[in-house]
N, C-alpha and C positions, 0 to 999 in steps of 0.2 A: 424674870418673865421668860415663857418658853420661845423659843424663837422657832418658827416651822419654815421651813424651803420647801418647793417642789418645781418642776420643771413639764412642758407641755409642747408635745411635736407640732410643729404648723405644718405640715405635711395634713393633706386630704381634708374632707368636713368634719366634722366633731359629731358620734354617734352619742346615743344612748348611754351606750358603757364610757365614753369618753367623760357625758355629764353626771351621771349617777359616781361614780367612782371615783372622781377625780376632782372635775369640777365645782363641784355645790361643797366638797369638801374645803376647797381653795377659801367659798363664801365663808365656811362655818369658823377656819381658822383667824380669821380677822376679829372677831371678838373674843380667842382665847389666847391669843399672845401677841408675838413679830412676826409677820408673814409676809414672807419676800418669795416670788413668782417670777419666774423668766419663760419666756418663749423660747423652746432650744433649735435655734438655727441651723446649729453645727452640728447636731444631732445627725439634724435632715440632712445631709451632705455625703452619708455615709451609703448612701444606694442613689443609683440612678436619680436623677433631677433636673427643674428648666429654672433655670437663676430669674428669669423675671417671675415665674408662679410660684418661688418661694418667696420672696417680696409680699405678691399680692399675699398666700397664705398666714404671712407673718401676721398682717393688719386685718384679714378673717379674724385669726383665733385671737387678736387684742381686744376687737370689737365683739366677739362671742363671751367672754371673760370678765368683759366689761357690763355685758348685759344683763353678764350672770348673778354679779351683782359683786366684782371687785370692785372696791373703794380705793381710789390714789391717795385717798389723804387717808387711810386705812391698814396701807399694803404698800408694797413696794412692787411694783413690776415693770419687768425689764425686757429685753432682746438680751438672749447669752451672749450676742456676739460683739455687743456694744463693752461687755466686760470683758476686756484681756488675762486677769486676773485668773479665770477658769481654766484657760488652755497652757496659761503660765504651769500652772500648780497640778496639772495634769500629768506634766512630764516629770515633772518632781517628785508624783506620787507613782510611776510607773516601776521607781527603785525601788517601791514596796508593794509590787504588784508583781502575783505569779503567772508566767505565759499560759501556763496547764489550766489555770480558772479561767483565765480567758477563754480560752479554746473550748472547756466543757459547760459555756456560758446557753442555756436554749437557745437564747434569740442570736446567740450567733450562728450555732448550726442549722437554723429553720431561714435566718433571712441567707447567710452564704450559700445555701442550696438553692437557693431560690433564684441568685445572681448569673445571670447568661454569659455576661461579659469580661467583669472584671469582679472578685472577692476585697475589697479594697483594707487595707490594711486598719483604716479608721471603723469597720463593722469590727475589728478585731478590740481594738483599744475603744469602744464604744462606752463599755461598763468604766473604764477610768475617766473618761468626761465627767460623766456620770457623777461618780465619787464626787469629781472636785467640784462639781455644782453643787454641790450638798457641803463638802467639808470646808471649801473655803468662805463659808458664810458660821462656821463652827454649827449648825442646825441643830436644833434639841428633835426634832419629829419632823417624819417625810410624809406625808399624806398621797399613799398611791395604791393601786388595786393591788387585787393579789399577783396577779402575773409580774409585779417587780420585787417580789419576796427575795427572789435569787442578787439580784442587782443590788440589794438594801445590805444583804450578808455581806458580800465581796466589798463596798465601799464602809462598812463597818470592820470588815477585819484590816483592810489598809489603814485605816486612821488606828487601829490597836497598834498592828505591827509600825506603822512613822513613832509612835508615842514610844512604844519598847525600846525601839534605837535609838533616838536623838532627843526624847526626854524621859530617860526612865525613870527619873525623879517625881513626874509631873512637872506643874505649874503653868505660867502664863501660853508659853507656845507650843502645848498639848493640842490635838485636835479631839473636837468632839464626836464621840460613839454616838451617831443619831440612833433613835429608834422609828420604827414604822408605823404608821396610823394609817389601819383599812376598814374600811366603814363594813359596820356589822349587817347592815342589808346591802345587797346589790356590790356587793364585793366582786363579782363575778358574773357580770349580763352578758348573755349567751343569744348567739344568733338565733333568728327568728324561723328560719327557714331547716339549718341546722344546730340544733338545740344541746349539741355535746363540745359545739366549738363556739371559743368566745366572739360575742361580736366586734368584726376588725373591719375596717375603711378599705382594705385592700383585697382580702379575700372572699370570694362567694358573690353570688350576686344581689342588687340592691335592694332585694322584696326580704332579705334577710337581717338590715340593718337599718333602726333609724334613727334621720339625721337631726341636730339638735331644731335646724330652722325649715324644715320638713312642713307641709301647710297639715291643718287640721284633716283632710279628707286622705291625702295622703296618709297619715299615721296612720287613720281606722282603716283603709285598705291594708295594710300591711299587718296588723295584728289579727284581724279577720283570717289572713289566710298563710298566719303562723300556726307552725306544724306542732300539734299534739300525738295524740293518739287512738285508736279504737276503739276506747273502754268508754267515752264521756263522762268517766267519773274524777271530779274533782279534789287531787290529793297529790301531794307530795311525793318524791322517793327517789332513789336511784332509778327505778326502772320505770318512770313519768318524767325525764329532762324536760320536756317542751314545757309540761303543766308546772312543773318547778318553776321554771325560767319564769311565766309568767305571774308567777303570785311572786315571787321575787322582786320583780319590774313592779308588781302594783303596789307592795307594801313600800318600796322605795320611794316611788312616786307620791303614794299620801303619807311620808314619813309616818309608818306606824311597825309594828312587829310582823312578820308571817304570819304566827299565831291570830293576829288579828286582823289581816287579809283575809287568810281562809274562813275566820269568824263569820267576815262581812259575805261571802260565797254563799252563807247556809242554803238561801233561797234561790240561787242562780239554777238556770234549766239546762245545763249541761257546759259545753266549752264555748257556746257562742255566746252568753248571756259573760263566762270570764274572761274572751278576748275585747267585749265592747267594754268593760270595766275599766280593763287595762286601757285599753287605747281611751279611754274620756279622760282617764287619769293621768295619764303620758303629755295630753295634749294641754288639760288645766295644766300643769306643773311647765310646759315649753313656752306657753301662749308668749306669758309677757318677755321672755326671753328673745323672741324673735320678732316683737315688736319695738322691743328698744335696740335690739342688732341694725334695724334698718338705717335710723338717724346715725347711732355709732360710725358705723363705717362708711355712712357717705362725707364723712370728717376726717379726712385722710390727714390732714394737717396736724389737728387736735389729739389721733392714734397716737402721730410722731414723736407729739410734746410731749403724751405721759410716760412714753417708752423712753426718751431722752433722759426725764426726769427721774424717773427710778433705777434707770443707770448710774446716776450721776448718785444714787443715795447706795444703790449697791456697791459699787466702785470703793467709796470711802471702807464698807466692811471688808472688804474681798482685800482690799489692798493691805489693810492691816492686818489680817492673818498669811497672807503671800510674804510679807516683812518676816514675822516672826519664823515662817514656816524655813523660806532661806538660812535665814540666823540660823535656828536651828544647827541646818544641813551642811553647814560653814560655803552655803553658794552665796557670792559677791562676798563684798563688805561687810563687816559686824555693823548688826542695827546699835543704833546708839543712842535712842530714844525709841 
């Protein structure tokens, strides 16, 4: 059975590009293999933060994920931080990890310039977290957009290079080469306002991005007075970002093709007949999403148990490849079972 991992920042609300790309793929992998999901804590830790609003953020994005239509008796999901296991096997994997990739990592040089204060050494060793939330569950497929193409390469060539040293034979305490699953629509939702940069929780302002539990009039404001172009001609291309972006967002939305997005356009009266499109279809696909959000997380208690509980199920895998991974590397004791 394939086994999929992925991991999701609790930092800020969850846009569009965060459900499109990420999340609904979470839902889809639960009926094609093992799918184990952690909320990355420790991630957030790596830029500026307030320790009680990553708390609260943590049981946002539980109860967003939940709505979305994660199953606990389905899935496993966790808090990273609940597993020791990752930051164990972090430092372990650092011996097979080169500083220079680090260094020429994008998100490191776009968020370290971005830091006033302090470059914290953890943006630096970001991508080996990373890794090991992936490798120490051995994961067959990572379900994330294209913007973590680069991050998927780097923790795929560390688990080559751990194998080549310390098991060149193969066998049991190999780590596994994940591959990457990025959904063929909506790989890439692009701000609303600026249509050449993806849409992000942090950058631009908020008529440019929307939020997963955004109310219905909101949405259709916001699409309304996403930026296209002069031409009001309905069509695709490098030099139509905006009109892109949004037949993009609509074929996502009614899970269907481009090709049969733009089909359904034939009759529309220019770009306001396709920004009302998009936004009905944004807001069908969010409705029930943001009506089971609300019972969700007024159950702060109920958050805790299924986060407890799928720690406690991830724990058991993590730890048996932490076992073998030392073996290995001759760190502690010879395992002996």
């Amino acid at each position: 059975m394939t086994r999929i991992f992925s991991g999701i920042q609790p930092t800020g609300r969850k846009h569009l590009g965060n459900y499109i790309g990420a999340i609904r793929q979470y839902v889809a992998g639960q009926d094609r293999g093992e799918a184990i999901y952690c909320i990355v804590d420790l991630h957030a830790v790596t830029v500026r933060y307030e320790p009680a609003e990553l708390r609260e953020r943590v049981l946002d994005t539980a109860a967003i994920l939940l709505a979305a239509g994660l199953d606990p008796d389905r899935c496993i999901l966790f808090r990273q931080s609940d597993v020791e296991e990752h930051t164990y096997l972090t430092w372990l994997l650092t011996s097979v990890t080169a500083v220079g990739e680090l260094d020429r990592m994008h998100q490191f040089k776009s968020k370290s310039a971005a830091q006033r204060e302090l470059v914290s050494a953890g943006l630096l060793f970001y991508p080996v977290l990373m890794a090991s939330d992936v490798l120490v569950y051995r994961a067959d497929e990572v379900p994330v957009g294209e913007d973590q193409r680069e991050h998927i390469e780097l923790m795929r060539e560390s688990a080559r290079r751990y194998n080549a040293r310390f098991v060149p034979d193969g066998g049991p305490k190999s780590l596994v080469v994940p591959e990457h699953r990025i959904p063929q629509v909506g790989a890439r939702i692009m701000d609303l306002q600026e249509p050449t940069r993806k849409m992000s929780t942090t950058v631009g302002p908020d008529e440019g991005r929307v939020y997963v539990l955004d109310e219905p009039d909101d949405i259709l404001k916001k699409f309304k007075r996403a930026v296209t172009d002069s031409e009001n001609e309905i069509r695709i291309g490098p030099d139509k970002p905006g009109v892109t972006n949004l037949v993009d967002i609509l074929a996502a939305a009614r899970d269907t093709t481009v090709e049969e997005a733009l089909a359904s356009l034939e009759g529309a009266r220019g770009y306001g007949d396709l920004k009302v499109a998009v936004a009905e279809a944004v807001i069908d696909m969010l409705a029930p999403v943001r009506e089971r959000y609300v019972a969700l997380r007024a159950d702060e208690a109920a958050l805790e148990a299924i986060l407890a509980a799928g720690a406690e199920k991830a724990r058991a895998i993590a730890q048996d490849t932490l076992l073998d991974v030392r073996d290995a590397m001759g760190v502690g004791p010879g395992r002996t079972a």
